[in-house]
C-alpha distance (Angstrom), angle and dihedral (degrees) to the residues before:
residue distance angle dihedral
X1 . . .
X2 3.86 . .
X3 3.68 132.0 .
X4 3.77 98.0 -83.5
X5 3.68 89.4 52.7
X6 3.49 98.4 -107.4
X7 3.62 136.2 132.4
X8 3.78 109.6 -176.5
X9 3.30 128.0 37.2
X10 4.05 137.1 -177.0
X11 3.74 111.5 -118.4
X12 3.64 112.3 -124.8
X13 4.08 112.5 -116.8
X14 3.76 121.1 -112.7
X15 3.86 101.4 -110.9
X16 4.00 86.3 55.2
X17 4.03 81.9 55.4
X18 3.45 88.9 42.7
X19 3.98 96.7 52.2
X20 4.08 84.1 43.5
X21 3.74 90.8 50.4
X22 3.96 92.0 50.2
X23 3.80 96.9 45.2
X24 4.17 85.7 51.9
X25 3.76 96.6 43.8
X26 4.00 86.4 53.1
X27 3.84 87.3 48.8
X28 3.70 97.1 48.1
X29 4.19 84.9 45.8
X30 3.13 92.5 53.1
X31 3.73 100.5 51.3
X32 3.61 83.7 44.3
X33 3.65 96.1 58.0
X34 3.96 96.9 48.8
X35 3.82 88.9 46.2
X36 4.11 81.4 55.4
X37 3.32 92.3 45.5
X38 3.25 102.9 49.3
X39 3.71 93.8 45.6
X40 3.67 88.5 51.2
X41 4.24 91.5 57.3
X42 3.86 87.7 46.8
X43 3.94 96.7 53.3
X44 3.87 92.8 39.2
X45 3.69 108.3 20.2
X46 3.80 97.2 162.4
X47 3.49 99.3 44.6
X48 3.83 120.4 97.1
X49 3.87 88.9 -149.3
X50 3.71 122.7 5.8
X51 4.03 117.0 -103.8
X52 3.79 114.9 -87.9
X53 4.23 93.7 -96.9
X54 3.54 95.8 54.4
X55 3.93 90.9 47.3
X56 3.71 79.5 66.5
X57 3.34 104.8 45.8
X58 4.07 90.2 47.0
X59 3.93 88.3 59.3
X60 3.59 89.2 57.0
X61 3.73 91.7 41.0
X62 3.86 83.4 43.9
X63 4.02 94.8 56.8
X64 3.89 87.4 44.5
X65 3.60 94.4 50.1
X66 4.39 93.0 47.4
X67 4.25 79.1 46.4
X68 3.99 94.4 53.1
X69 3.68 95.2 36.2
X70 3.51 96.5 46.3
X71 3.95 99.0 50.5
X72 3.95 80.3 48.8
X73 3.65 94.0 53.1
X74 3.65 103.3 43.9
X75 3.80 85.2 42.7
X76 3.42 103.2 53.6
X77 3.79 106.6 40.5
X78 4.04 88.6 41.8
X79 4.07 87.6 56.9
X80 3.50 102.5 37.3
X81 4.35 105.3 33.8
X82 3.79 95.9 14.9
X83 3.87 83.2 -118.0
X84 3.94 156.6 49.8
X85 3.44 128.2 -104.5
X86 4.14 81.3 -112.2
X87 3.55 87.6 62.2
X88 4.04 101.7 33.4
X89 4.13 77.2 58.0
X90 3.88 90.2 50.0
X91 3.83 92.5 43.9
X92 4.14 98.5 -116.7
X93 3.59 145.0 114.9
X94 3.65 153.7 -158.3
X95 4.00 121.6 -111.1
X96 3.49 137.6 149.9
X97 3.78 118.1 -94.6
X98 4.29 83.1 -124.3
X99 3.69 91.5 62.0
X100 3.99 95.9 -112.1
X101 3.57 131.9 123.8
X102 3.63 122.2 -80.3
X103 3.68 111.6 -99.9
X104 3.96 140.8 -159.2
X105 3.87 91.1 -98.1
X106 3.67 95.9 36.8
X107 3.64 82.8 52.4
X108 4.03 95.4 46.6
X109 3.38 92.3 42.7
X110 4.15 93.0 51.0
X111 3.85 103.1 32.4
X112 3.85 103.5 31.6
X113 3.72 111.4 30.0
X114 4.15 92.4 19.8
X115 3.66 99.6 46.5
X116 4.25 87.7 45.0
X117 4.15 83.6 62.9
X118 3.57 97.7 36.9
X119 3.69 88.6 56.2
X120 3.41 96.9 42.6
X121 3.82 104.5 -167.6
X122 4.06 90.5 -43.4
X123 3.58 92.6 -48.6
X124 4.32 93.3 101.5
X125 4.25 86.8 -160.8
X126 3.89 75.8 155.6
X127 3.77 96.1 64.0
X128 3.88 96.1 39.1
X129 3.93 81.3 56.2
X130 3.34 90.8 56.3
X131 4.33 93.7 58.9
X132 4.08 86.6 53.7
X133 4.02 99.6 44.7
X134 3.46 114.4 98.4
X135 3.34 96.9 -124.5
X136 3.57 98.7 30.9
X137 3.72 104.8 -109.4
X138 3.78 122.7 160.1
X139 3.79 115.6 -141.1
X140 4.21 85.7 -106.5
X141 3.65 83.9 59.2
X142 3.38 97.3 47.5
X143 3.85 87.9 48.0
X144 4.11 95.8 47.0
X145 3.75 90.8 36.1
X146 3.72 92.2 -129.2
X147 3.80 134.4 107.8
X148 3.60 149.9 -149.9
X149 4.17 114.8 -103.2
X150 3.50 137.3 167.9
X151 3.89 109.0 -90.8
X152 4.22 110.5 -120.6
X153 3.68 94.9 -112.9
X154 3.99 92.2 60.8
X155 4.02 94.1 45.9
X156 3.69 90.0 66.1
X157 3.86 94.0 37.9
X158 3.86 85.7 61.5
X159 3.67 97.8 59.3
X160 3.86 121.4 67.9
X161 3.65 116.8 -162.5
X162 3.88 114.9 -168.1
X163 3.69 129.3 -137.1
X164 3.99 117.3 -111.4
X165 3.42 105.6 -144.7
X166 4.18 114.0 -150.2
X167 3.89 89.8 -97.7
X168 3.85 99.5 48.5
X169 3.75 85.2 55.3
X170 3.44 89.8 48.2
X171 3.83 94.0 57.4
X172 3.63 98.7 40.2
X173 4.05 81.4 67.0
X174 3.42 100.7 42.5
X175 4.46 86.0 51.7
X176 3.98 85.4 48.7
């Protein structure tokens, strides 16, 4: 049994992952972009646009900063929520498939060295994998041994039960 006191669990599909994925990549872009920008006004602060060789070098910079920031991203909000904002938004999580916490090497092992494959120089072969395995498992999952599930909160949000009143009761006996 895990920590939420739970022992089953319904794995989350792979275009919620997908959508979760998206709205994080666009997060970790963005923060990317203002860190570039921001850099950029500091090294040339009365230029309109930088010069042509610093252009270049800011891509570079630019790829190194979406790198660092998202290995920090993915890092910290697996560890310490158990999920990204992408998947807080989607309504799923993170856990081990042994039921225990997520820890730092779980973590490593899934969001450094597991994402790195999955993504596979820009290719993510490991996240196509995941919308043909049975089960759904990316190859970072495989790797980590964890998976992606719907959190608790979200399974009952999905279902809608509706409110017999005294007379719909009534005439569901009086059909029968």
């Amino acid at each position: 049994m895990n920590a939420k006191g739970k022992e089953s669990f319904r794995i989350a599909g792979f275009w919620n992952r997908f959508w979760a994925y998206l709205i994080d990549i666009i997060i970790v872009s963005s923060l990317s972009s203002l860190a570039i920008f921001f850099l950029a006004r500091f090294l040339a602060p009365g230029e309109g646009l930088p010069a042509a060789g610093m252009i270049v070098w800011l891509v570079g910079v630019g790829i190194g900063f979406l790198g660092v920031f998202g290995l920090a991203y993915f890092s910290l909000m697996t560890y310490f929520f158990g999920q990204t904002l992408g998947k807080m938004i989607q309504g799923i999580r993170v856990i081990r498939t042994d039921g225990k916490d997520l820890d730092v090497s779980t973590v490593f092992i899934r969001e450094i060295a597991g994402r790195t494959i999955s993504q596979l120089n820009g290719l993510h072969l490991g996240y196509i994998w995941a919308r043909f395995h049975p089960q759904g498992f990316a190859w970072h999952d495989l790797l980590s041994d964890t998976l992606v599930v719907w959190e608790e909160e979200m399974d009952r949000r999905q279902w809608y039960t509706v409110k017999k009143t005294e007379e719909d009761i009534e005439a569901e006996n009086t059909i029968e």
